[in-house]
BAFI-3210 file (N, C-alpha, C; in Angstrom, 3 decimals, decimal comma, padded with zeros to 6 digits):
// residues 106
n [1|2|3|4|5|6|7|8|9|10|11|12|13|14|15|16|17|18|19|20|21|22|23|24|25|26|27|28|29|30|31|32|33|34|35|36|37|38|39|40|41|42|43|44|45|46|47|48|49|50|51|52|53|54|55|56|57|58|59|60|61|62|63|64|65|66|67|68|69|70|71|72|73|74|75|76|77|78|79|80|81|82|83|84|85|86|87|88|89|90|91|92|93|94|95|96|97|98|99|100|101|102|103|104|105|106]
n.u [-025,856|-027,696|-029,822|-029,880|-027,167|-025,327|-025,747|-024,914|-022,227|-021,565|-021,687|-019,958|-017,271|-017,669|-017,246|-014,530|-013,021|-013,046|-012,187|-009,403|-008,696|-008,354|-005,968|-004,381|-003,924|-003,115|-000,863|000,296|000,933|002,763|005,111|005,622|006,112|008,663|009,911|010,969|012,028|014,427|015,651|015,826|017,543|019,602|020,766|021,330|023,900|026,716|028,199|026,103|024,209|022,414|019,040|017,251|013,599|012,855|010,587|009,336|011,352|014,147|016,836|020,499|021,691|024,066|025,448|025,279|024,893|023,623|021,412|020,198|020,074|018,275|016,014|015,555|015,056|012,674|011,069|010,997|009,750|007,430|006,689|006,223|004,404|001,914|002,583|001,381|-001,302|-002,504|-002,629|-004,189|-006,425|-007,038|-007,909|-009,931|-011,732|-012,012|-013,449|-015,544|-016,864|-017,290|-019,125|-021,387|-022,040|-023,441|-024,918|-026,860|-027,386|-029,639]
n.v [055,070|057,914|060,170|062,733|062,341|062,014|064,133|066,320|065,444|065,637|067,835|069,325|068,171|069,159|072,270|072,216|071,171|073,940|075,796|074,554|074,535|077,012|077,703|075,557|077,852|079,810|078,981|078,002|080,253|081,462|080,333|080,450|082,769|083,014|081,285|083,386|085,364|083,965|083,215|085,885|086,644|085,314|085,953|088,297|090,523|089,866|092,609|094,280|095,822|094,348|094,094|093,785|093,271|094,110|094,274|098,017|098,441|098,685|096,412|096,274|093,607|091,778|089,066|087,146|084,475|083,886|084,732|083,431|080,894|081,042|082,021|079,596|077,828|078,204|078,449|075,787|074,887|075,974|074,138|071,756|071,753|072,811|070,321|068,563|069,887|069,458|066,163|066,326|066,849|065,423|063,301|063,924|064,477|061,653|060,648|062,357|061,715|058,929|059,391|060,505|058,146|056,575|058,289|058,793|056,449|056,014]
n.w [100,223|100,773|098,648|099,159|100,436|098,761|096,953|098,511|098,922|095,683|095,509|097,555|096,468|093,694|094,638|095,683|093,804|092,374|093,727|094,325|091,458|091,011|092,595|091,464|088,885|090,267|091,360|089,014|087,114|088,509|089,011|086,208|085,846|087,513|086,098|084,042|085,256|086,190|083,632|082,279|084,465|084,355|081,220|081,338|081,366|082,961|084,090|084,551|087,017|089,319|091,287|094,019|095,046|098,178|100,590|100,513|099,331|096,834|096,869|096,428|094,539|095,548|095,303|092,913|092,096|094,707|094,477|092,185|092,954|094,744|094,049|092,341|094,004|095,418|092,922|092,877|095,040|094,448|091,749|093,394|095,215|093,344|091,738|093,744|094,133|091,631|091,727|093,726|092,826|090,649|091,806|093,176|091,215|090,068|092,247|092,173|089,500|090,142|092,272|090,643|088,922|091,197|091,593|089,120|089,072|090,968]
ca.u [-025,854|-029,000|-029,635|-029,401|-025,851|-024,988|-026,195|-024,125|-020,868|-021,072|-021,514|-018,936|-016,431|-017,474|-016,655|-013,061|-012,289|-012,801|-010,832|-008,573|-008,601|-007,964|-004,882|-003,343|-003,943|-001,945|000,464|001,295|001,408|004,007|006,171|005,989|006,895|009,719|011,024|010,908|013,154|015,355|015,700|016,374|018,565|020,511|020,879|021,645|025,343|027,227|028,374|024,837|023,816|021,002|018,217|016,010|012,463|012,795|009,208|009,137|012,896|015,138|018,220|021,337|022,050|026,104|025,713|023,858|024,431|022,619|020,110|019,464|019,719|016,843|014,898|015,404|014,546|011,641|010,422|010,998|008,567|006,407|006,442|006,050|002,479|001,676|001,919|000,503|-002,345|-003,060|-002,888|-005,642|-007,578|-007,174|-008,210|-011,419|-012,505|-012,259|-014,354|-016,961|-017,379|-017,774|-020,724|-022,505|-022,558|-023,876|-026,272|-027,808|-028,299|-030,852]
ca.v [056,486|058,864|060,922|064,311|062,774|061,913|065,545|067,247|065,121|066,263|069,718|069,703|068,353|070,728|073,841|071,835|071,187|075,158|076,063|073,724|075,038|078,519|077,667|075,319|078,228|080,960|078,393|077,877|081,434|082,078|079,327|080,603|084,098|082,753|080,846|084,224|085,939|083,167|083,688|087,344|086,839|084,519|086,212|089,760|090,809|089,837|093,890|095,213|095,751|093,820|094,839|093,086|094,002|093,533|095,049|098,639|099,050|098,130|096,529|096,139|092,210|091,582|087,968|086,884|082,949|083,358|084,972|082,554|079,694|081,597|081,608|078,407|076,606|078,931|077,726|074,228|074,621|075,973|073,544|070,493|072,229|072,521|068,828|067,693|070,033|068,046|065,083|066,195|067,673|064,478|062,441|064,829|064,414|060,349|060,702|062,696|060,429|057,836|059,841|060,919|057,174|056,384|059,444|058,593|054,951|055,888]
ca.w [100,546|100,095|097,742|099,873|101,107|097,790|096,433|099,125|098,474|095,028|095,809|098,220|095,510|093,076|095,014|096,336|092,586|092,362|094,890|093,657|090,240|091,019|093,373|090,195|088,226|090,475|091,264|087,556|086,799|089,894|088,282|085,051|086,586|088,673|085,056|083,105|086,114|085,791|082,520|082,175|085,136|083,483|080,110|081,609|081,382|084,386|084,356|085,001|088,544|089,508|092,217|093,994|096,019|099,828|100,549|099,891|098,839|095,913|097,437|094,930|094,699|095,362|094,643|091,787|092,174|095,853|093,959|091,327|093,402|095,931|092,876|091,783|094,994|095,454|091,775|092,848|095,847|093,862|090,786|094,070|095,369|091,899|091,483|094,646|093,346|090,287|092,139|094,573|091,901|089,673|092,480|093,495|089,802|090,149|093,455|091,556|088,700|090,820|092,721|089,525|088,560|091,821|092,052|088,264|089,230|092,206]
c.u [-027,160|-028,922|-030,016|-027,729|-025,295|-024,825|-024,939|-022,789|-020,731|-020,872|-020,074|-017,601|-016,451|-016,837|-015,202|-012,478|-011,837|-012,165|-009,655|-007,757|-008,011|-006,704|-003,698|-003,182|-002,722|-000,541|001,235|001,638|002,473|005,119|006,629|006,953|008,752|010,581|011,524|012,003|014,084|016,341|016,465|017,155|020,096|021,557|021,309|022,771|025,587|027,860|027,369|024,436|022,227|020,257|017,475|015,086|012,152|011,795|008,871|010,416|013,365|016,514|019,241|021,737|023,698|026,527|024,570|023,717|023,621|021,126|019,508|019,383|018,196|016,239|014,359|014,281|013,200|010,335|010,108|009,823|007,557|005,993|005,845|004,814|002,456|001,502|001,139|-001,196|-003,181|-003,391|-004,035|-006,667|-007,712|-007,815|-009,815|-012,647|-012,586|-013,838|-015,778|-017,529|-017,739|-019,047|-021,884|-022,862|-023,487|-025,828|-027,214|-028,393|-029,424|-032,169]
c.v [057,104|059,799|062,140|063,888|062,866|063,364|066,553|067,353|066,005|068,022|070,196|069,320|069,069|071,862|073,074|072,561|072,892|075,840|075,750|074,185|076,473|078,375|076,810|076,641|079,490|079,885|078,333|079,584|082,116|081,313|080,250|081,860|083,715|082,315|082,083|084,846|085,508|083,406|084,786|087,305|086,364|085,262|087,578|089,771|090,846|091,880|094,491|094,887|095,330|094,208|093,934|093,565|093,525|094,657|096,522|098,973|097,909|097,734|096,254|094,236|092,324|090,102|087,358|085,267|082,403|083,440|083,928|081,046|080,190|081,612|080,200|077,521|077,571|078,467|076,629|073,981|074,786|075,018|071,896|070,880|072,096|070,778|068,293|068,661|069,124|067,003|065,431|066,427|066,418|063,210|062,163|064,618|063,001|059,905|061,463|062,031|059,563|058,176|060,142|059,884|056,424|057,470|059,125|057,285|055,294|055,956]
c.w [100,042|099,578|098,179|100,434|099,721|096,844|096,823|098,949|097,313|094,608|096,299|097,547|094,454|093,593|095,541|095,099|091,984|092,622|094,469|092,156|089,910|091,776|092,043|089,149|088,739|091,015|089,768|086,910|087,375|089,271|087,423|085,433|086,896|087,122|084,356|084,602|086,028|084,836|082,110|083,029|084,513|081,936|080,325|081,814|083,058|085,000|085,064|086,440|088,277|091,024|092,499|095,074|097,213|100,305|100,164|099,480|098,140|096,579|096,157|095,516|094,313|095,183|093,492|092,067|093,491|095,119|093,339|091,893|094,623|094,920|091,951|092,992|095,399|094,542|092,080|093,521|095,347|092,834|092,076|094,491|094,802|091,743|092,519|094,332|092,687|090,772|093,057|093,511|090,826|090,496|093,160|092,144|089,583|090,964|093,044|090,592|088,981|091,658|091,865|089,033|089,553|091,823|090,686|088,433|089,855|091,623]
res [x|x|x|x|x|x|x|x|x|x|x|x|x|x|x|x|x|x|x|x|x|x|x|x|x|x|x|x|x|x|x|x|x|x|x|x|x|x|x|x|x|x|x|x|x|x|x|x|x|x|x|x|x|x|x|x|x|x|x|x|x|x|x|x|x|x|x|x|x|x|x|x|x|x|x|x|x|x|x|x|x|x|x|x|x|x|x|x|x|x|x|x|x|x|x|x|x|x|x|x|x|x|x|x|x|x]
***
């Protein structure tokens, strides 16, 4: 490979890994989110009316176990991106190591 394709590859995995990096980062924060709802859903007196945000309106929630299972499996999808993330992003960072050993040999 020459060392302008070689250059470009690692360019062009740099800015992925970026990309990349910023999408693991709001994926894990949406998780975390989604666990902390969970959470407080969970732990909130079955008495108290619960609400939830269907775009600009509060509706009142009349089942809570739909709810928390729509949150669960919601979480889940999110925690499965999330890993296939990592795995691209752990795979992108193989593929660059392996170009930077290439690109310092030349």
């Amino acid at each position: 490979m020459s060392e302008e394709k070689n250059t470009a590859e690692l360019q062009k995995i740099v800015q992925e890994l970026q990309i990349i990096r910023g999408q693991i980062q709001t994926f894990s924060s949406q998780s975390s989110e989604y666990s902390l709802t969970i959470d407080s859903l969970e732990s909130q007196s079955p008495e108290k009316t619960v609400y939830k945000s269907v775009g600009n309106l509060l509706l009142e929630v009349s089942n809570r176990k739909e709810l928390l299972d729509e949150l669960s499996e919601s979480k889940l999808n999110i925690e499965n991106h999330l890993k296939l993330l990592i795995e691209r992003e752990e795979s992108l960072r193989e593929k660059y190591e392996e170009l930077v050993v290439i690109f310092e040999s030349q």
